[in-house]
C-alpha positions as CSV (number, residue, x, y, z in Angstrom):
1,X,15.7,123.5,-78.5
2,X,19.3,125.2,-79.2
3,X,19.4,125.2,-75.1
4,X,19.1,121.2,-74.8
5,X,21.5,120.7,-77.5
6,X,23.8,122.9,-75.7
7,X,23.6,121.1,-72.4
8,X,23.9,117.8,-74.6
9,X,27.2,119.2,-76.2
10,X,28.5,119.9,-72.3
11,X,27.8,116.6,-71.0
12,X,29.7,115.0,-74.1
13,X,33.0,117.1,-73.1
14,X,32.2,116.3,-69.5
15,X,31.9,112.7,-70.6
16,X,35.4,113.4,-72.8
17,X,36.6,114.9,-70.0
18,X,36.4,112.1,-67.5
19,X,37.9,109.3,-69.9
20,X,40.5,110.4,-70.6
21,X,41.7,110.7,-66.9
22,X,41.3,107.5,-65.9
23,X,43.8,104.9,-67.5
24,X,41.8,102.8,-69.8
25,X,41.0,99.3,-68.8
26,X,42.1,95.7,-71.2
27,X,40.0,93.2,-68.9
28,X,40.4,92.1,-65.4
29,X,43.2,92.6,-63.2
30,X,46.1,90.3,-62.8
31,X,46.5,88.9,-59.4
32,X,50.0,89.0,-58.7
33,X,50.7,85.9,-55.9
34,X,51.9,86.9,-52.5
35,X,55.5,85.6,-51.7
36,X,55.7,81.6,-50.4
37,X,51.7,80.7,-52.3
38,X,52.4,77.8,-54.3
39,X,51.9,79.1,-58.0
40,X,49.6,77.1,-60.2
41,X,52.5,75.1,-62.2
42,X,53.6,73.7,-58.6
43,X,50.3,73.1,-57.3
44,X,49.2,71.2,-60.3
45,X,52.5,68.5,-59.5
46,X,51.0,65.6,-57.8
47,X,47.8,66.6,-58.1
48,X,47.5,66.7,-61.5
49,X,49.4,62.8,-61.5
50,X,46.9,61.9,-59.0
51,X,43.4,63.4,-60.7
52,X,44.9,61.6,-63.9
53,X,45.4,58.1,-62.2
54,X,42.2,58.5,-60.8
55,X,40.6,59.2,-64.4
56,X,42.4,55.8,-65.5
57,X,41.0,54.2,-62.4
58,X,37.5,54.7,-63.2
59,X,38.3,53.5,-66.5
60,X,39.6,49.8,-65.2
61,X,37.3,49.1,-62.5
62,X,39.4,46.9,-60.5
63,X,42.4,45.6,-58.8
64,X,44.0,42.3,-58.6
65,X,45.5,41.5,-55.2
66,X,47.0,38.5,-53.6
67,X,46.7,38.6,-50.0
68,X,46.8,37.0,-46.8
69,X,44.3,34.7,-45.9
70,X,41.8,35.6,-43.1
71,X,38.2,37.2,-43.1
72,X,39.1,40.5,-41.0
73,X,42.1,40.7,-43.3
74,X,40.3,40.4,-46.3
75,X,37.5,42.7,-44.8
76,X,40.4,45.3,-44.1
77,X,41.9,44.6,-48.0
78,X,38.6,45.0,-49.8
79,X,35.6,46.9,-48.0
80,X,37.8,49.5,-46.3
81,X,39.2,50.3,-49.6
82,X,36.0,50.9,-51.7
83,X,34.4,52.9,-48.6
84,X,37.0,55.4,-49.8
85,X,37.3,54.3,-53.7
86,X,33.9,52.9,-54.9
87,X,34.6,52.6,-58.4
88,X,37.4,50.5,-58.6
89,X,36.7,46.9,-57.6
90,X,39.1,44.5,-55.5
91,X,39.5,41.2,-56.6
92,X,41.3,39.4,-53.6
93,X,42.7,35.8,-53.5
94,X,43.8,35.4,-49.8
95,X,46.6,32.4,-49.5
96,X,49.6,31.7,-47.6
97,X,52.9,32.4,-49.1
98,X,53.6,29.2,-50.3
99,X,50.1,29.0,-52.2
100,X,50.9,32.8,-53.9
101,X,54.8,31.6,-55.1
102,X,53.0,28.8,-56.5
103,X,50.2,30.6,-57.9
104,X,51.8,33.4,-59.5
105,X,54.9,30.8,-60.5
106,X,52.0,28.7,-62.4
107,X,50.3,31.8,-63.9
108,X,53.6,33.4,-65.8
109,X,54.6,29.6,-66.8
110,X,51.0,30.1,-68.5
111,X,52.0,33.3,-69.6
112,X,49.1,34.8,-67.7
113,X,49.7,38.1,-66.0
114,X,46.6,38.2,-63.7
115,X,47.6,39.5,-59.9
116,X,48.7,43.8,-59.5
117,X,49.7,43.6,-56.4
118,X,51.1,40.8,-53.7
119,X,50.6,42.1,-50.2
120,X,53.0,38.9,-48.4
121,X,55.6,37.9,-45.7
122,X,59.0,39.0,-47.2
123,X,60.1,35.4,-47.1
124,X,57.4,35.0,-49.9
125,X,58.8,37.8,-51.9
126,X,62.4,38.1,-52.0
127,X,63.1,34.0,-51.6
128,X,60.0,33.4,-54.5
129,X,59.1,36.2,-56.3
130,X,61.8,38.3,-56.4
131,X,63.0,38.1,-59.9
132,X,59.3,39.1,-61.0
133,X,59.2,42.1,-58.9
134,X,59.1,46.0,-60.0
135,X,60.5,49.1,-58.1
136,X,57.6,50.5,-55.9
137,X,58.4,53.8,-55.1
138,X,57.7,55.0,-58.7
139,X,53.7,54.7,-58.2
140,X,54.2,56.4,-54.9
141,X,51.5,59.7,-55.2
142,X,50.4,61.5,-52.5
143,X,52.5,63.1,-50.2
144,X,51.7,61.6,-46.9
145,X,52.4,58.4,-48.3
146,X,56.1,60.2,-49.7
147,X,57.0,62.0,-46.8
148,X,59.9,60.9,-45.0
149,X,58.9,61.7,-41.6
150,X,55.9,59.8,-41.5
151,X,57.3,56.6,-41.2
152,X,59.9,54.9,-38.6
153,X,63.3,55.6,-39.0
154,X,62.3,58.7,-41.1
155,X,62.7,56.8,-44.2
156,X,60.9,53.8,-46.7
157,X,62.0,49.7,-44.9
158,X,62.6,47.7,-47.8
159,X,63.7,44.0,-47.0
160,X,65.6,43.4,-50.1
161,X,69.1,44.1,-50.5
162,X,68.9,46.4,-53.8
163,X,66.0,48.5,-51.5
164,X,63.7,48.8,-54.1
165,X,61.3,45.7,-54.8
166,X,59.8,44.2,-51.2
167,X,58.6,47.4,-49.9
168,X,57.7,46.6,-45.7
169,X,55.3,48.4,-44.1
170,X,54.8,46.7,-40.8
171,X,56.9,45.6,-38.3
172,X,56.8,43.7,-34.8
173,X,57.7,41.6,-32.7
174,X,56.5,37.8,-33.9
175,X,54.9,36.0,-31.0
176,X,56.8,32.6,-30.4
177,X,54.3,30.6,-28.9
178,X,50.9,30.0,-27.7
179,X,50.1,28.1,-24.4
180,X,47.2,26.4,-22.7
181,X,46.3,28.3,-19.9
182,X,45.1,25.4,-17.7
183,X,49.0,23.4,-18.8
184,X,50.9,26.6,-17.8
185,X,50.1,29.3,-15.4
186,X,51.0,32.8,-16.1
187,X,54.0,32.8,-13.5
188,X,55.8,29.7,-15.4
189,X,55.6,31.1,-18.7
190,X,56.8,34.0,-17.8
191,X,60.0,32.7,-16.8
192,X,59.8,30.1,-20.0
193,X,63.2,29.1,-21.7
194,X,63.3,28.2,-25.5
195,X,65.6,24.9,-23.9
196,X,62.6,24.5,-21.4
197,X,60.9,22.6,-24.5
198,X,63.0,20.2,-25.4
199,X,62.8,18.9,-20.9
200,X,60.7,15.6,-21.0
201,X,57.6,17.1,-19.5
202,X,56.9,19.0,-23.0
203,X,57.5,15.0,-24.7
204,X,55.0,15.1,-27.3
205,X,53.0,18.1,-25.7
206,X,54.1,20.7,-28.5
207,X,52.7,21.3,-31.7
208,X,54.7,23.7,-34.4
209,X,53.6,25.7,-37.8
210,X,56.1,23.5,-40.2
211,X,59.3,24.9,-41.2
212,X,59.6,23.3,-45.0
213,X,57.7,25.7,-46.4
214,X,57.9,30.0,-46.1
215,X,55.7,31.3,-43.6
216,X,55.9,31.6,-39.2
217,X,57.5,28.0,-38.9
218,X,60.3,28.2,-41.1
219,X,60.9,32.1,-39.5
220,X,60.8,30.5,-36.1
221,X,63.0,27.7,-37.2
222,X,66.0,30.3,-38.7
223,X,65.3,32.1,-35.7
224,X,66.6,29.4,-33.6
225,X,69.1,28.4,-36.2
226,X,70.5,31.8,-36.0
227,X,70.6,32.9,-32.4
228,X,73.9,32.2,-30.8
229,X,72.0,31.1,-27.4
230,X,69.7,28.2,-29.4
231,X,71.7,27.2,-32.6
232,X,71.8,23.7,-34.4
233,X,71.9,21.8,-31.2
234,X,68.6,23.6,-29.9
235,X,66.8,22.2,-33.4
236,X,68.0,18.6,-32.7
237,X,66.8,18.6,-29.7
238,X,63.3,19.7,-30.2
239,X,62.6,17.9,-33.0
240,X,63.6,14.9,-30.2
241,X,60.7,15.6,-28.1
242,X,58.1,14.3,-30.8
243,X,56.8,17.9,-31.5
244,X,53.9,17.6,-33.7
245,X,54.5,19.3,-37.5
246,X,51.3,21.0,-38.8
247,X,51.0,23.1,-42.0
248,X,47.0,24.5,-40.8
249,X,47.3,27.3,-38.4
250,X,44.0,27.3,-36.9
251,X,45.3,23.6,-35.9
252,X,48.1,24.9,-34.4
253,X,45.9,27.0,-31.8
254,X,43.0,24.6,-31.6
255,X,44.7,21.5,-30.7
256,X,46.9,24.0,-27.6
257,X,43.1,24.6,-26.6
258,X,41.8,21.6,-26.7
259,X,44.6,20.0,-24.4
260,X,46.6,18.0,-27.4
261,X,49.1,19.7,-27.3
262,X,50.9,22.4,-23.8
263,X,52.3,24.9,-26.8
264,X,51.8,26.1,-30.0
265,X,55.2,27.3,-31.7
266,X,55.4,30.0,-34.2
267,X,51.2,31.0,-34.3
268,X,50.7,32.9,-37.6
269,X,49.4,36.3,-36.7
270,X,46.2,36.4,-38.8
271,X,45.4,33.1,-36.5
272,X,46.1,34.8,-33.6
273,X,43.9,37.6,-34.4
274,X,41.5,35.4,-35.7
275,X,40.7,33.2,-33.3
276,X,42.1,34.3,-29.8
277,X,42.2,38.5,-29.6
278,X,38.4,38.3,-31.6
279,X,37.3,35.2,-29.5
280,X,37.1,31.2,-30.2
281,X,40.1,30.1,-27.5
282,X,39.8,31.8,-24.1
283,X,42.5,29.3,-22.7
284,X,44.8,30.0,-25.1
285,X,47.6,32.8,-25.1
286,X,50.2,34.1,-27.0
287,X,53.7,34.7,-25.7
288,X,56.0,37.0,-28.1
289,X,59.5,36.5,-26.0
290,X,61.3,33.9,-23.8
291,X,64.6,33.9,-22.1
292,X,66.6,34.0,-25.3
293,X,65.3,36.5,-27.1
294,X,62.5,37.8,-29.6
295,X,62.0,37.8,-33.1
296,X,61.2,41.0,-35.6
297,X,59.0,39.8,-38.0
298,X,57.3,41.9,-40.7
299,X,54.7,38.6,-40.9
300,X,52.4,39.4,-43.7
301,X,53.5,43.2,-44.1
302,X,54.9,44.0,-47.1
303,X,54.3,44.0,-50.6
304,X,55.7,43.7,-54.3
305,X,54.1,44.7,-58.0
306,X,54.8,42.1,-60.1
307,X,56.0,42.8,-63.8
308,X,53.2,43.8,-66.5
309,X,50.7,44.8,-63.9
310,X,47.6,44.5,-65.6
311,X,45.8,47.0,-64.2
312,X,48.0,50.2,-63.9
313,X,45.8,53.1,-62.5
314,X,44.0,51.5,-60.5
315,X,47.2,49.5,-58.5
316,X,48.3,53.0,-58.1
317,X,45.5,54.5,-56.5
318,X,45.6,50.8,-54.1
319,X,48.9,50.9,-53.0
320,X,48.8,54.8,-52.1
321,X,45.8,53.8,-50.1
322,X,47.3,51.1,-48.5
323,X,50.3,52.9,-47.7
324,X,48.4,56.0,-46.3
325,X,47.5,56.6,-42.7
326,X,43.7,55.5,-43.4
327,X,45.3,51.9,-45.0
328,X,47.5,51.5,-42.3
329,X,44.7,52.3,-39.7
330,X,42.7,49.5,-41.5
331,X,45.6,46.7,-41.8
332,X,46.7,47.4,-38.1
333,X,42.9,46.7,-36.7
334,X,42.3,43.9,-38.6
335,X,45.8,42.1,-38.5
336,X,46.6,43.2,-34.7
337,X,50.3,44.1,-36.2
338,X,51.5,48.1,-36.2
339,X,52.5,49.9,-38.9
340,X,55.6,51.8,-39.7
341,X,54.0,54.6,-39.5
342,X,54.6,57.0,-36.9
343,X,50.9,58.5,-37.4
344,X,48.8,55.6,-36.9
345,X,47.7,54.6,-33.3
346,X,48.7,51.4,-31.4
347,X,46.8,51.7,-28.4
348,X,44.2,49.3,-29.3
349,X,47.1,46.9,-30.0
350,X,48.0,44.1,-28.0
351,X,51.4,45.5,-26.4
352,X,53.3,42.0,-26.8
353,X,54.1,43.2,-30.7
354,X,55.1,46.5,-30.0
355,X,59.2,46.2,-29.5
356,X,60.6,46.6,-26.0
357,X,63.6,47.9,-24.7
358,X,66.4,45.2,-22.8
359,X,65.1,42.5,-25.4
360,X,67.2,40.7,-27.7
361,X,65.6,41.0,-31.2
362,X,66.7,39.5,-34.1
363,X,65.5,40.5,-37.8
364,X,64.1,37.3,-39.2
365,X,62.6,39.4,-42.4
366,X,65.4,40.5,-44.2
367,X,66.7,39.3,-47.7
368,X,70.3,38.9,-45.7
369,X,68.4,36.6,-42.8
370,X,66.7,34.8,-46.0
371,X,69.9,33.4,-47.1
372,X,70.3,31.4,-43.4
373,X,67.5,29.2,-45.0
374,X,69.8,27.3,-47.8
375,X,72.6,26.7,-44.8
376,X,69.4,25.4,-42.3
377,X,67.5,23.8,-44.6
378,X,69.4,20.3,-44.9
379,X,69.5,20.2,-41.1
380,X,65.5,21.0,-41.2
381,X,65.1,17.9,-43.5
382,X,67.3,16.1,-41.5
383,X,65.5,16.2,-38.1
384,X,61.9,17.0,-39.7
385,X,61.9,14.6,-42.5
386,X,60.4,16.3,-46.0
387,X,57.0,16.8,-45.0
């Protein structure tokens, strides 16, 4: 017995022994971070903005949009977006830019604040909606969407002076005109002068998008006003041919299909898309430049956030979508236009909107070029009538 409770006694001391050479322990070790890892204050920046948003999303379900007006667009606008965000629902009113001024005008008068987000043609925005308009880089999350270097120029294309409110994300070159195939073989129209129109033979053979109201026919017609090799005189003189004024853009490429008409001048691009690149009008093709030049058009690619927003979170989590490489991706196929960004593909593209070098483009998007429409406008009503 006194032998165990001496061998107990030396493992105690042995047990002694061996704690007290080891430094004692307070809980796990602190990992200290290697030099460059982003510590957990940085890493929770955007992230933690963007998990928040998201939160709030889920929360309000849906986004109002005002879009362009077209099935693959609307496709684009609405399906692509909840294969990647299923819990937030898109409500989307496609219209031309006319209908949304008048829309949204009518809805504030009412003092209704209804729509998030107007995806438009910058003629829509900064000539109608302008003075409704917030700041759009202040939602801007994630950082692809923020980073300079993934879009042309290496930096955000507004088309409004201040830089702040019409925020463009596409860019191209606007196609001036579709032609019957069977009126005009592929050799003539390539050597095809704007003055070539206004020649007797074209006498009541052309059929144009109207210029009264904002949208590819009043673009066209500042183009022309604008461009030192066209001018006043080239505006006179077409209107003097008895060129057909139509405000339906399917008409404007049916009726060049069907014979009524040798040319279709200024084609909206969702029509285009629509109903020649997808099918519909074999015979029918555009033309994006003639002898005097090319328009840059932004066409429907650019957008705005109207004041009081109704739905904040989930606008956010929209436009950083739309503005991502996925978005972009999605606009570009359905819309046949290319992006400003430098990451998105445009080889599926028809190459007539991609900008070439030795042509003459002028920018017919820009607040600046906007202001040519109050100087053309009384010559417009003067050779057009009122509509």
């Amino acid at each position: 017995m006194r032998s165990c409770q001496f061998i107990l006694m030396l493992a105690l001391i042995a047990g002694l022994f061996v704690s007290c050479s080891k430094p004692p322990t307070q809980g796990p070790a602190v990992q200290t971070p290697s030099v460059g890892a982003p510590t957990p204050a940085a890493k929770a920046g955007w992230e933690a903005e963007w998990e928040k948003t998201l939160a709030g999303a889920r929360r309000e379900g849906r986004v109002v949009v005002y879009g362009p007006p077209g099935a693959d667009t609307r496709q684009a606008l609405t399906e692509q977006f909840s294969k990647t965000y299923p819990f937030i629902q898109v409500e989307y009113v496609g219209a031309t830019g006319a209908a949304q001024v008048a829309k949204v005008k009518a809805e504030r008068r009412a003092g209704l604040h209804i729509v998030d987000l107007i995806v438009s043609g910058t003629t829509t925005i900064t000539a109608g909606l302008l003075d409704v308009a917030l700041p759009v880089e202040p939602i801007l999350l994630l950082p692809e969407v923020k980073e300079p270097k993934n879009w042309l120029d290496g930096k955000f294309h507004y088309a409004d002076k201040a830089g702040k409110y019409n925020f463009v994300f596409s860019t191209r070159t606007l196609q001036a005109l579709v032609h019957n195939t069977n009126a005009i073989d592929s050799r003539r129209i390539q050597e095809l002068a704007y003055w070539d129109l206004t020649k007797p033979e074209f006498k009541g053979k052309i059929i144009t998008r109207d210029p009264w109201t904002s949208g590819p026919g009043q673009s066209a017609a500042m183009f022309y006003f604008v461009n030192p090799k066209l001018g006043p005189d080239f505006i006179k003189a077409l209107a003097k041919n008895d060129v057909l004024v139509t405000r339906d853009d399917r008409q404007v490429i049916e009726w060049t299909s069907l014979g009524r008409a040798a040319v279709g001048l200024a084609p909206s691009t969702p029509a285009i898309t629509e109903f020649i690149i997808k099918g519909g009008f074999p015979n029918v093709k555009p033309r994006a430049y003639l002898k005097e030049g090319a328009m840059s058009t932004a066409g429907f690619g650019s957008l705005a956030l109207p004041q009081d927003y109704p739905h904040e979170n989930a606008t956010k989590v929209y436009v950083n979508w739309l503005l991502s490489k996925e978005g972009q991706l999605a606009w570009a196929k359905a819309t046949g236009t290319p992006s400003r960004r430098t990451d998105v593909p445009t080889d599926f593209l028809d190459q007539d909107v991609l900008f070439k070098p030795g042509i003459d483009y002028i920018n017919t998007y820009s607040e600046e070029f906007q202001e040519t429409r109050e100087k053309m406008m009384p010559l417009i009503f003067e050779v057009f009538g009122r509509g």
